[in-house]
C-alpha positions as CSV (number, residue, x, y, z in Angstrom):
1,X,154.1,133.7,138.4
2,X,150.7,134.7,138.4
3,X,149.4,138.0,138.3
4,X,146.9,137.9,141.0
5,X,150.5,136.2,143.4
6,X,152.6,139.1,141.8
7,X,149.9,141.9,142.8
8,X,149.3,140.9,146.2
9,X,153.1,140.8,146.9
10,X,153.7,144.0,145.5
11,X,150.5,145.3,147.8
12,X,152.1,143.3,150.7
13,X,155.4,145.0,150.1
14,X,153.9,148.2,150.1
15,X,152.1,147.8,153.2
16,X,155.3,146.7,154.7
17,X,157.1,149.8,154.0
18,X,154.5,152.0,155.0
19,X,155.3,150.8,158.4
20,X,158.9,151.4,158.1
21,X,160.6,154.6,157.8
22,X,163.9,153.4,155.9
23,X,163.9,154.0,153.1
24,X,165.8,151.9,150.1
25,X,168.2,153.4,147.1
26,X,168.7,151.5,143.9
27,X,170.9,152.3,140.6
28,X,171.2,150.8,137.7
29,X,174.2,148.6,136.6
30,X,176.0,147.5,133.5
31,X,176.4,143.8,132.1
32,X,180.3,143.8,132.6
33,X,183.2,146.5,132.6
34,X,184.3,148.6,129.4
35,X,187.8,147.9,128.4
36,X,190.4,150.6,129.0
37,X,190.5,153.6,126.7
38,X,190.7,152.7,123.1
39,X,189.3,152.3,120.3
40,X,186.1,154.6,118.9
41,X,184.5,157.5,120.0
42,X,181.1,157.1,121.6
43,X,179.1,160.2,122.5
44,X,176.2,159.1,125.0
45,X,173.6,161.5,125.1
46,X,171.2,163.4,125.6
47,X,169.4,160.7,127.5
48,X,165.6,162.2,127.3
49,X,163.2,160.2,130.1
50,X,159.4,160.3,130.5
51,X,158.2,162.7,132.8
52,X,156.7,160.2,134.5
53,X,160.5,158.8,135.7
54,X,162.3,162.1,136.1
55,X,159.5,164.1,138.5
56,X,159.4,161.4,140.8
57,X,162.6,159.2,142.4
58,X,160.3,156.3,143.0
59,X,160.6,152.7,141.1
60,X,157.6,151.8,139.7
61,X,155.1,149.0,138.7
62,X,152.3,149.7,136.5
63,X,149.8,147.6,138.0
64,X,147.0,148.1,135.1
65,X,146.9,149.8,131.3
66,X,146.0,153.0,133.1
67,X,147.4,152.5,136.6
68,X,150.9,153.0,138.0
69,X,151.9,152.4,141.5
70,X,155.2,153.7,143.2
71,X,156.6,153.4,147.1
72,X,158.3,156.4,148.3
73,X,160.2,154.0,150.2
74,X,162.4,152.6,146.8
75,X,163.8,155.0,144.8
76,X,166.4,155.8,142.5
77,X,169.7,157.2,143.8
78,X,170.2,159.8,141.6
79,X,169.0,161.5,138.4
80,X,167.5,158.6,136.0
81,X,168.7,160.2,132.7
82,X,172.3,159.8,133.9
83,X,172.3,156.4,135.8
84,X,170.8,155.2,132.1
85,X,173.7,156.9,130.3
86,X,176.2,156.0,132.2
87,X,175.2,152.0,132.4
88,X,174.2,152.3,128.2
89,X,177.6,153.5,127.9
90,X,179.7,150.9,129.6
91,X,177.3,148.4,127.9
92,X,178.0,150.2,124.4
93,X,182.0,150.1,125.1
94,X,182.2,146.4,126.3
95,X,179.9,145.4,123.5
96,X,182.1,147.4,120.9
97,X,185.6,146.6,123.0
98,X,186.4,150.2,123.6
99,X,186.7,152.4,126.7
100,X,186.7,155.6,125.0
101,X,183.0,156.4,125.7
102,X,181.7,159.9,126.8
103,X,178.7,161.0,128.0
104,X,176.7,164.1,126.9
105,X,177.5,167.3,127.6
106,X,181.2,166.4,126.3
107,X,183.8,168.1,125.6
108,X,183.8,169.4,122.3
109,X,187.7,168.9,121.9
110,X,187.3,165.2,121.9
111,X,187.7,163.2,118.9
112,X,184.2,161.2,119.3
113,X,183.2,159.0,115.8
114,X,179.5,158.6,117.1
115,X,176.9,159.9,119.0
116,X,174.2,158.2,120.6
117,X,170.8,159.7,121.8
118,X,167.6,158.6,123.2
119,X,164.3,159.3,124.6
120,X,163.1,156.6,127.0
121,X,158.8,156.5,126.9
122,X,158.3,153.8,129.3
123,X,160.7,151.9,131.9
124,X,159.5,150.4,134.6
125,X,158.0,146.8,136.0
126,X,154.2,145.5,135.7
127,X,151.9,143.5,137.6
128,X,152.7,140.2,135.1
129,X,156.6,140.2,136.9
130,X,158.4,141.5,133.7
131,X,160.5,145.0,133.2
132,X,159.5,146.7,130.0
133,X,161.8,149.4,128.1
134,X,160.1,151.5,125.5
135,X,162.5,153.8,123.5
136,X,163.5,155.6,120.4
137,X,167.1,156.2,119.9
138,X,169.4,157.9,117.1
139,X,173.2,157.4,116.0
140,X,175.0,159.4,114.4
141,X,178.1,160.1,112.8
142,X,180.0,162.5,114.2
143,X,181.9,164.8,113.6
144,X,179.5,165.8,110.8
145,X,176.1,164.6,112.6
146,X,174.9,162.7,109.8
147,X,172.1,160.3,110.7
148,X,173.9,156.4,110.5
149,X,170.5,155.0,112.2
150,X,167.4,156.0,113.9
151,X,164.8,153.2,115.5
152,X,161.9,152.8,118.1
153,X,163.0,149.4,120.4
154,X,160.5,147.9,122.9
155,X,162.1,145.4,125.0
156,X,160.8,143.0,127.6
157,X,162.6,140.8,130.0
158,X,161.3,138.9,133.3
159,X,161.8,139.7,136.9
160,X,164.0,136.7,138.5
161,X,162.2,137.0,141.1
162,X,159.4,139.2,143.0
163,X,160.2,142.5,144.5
164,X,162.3,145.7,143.7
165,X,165.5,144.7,143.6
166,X,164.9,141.7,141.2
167,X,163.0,144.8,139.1
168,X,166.2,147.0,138.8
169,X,168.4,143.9,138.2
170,X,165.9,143.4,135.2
171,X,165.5,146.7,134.0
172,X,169.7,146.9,134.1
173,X,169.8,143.6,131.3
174,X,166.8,145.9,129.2
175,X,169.7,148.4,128.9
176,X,172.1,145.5,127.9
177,X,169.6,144.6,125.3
178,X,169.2,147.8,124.2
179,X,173.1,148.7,124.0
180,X,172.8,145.1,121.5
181,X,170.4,146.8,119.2
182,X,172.4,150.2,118.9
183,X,175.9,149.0,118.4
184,X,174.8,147.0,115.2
185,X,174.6,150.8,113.8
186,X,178.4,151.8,115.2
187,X,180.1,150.4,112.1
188,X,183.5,152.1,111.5
């Protein structure tokens, strides 16, 4: 797909939903189920997201190194820093076969081995048709909180095809990818 064909889709979309007042919802989903409750402890959170993703609902493309372009009319269906805990978390517990996974704030009372945090710098689609997931992430061992691993992971994977929906389907396997890296750390 070329840039120049991916750019003046993403302009023609846009010019199509400025003459349409529906508006479209997306969220985020996991690779597969979690197995039932068993096995260790995962703590998910806090999730930290750019401002740039948490101020605005909107999905977005950055169409140059300085430029990013957002519709109004496709937007996230609820608050990004749990939609990406929640689908890293199922993605954690299928990857490491257990269920018991909890995301941040949890109850203290709960017998959790590890904790998993995260600030996510960049996440979103560009004008070459790929999703791009930027972030630096830190497990650790609880219940003491000592530091198992701490890492900065950028991840790239390609749209399957043009247009928003093909861009959260994508940016859903960067979370798979990402929940890859961070169980290699969640060694019992």
């Amino acid at each position: 797909m070329t840039s120049k064909f991916f750019l003046l889709s993403l302009l023609f979309g846009f010019l199509l939903s400025c003459s349409s007042t529906n508006t479209s919802y997306y969220v985020l989903t996991p690779a597969g189920k979690a197995p039932e409750r068993q096995g260790v402890g995962i703590g998910i959170g806090p999730i930290i997201v750019a401002d740039y993703l948490v101020e605005r609902p909107y999905l977005i493309f950055q169409s140059s190194p300085h430029k990013m372009e957002m519709s109004d009319l496709h937007q996230w269906s609820g608050a990004m820093d749990d939609n990406f805990a929640r689908v890293l978390g199922v993605n954690l517990g299928r990857r490491k076969v257990t269920g018991k996974i909890q995301t941040y704030p949890w109850d203290p009372n709960n017998k959790l081995d590890y904790q998993v945090s995260a600030d996510i710098h960049q996440f979103h689609g560009t004008v070459d048709g790929d999703a791009i997931l930027e972030s630096s992430w830190r497990v650790y061992r609880l219940p003491e909180g000592n530091l198992v691993s701490s890492r900065t992971s950028s991840l790239i994977t390609p749209l399957d095809s043009d247009g928003y929906e093909a861009l959260v389907a994508a940016q859903s396997r960067l979370i798979d990818m990402l929940s890859a890296e961070i169980v290699k750390s969640l060694r019992k």
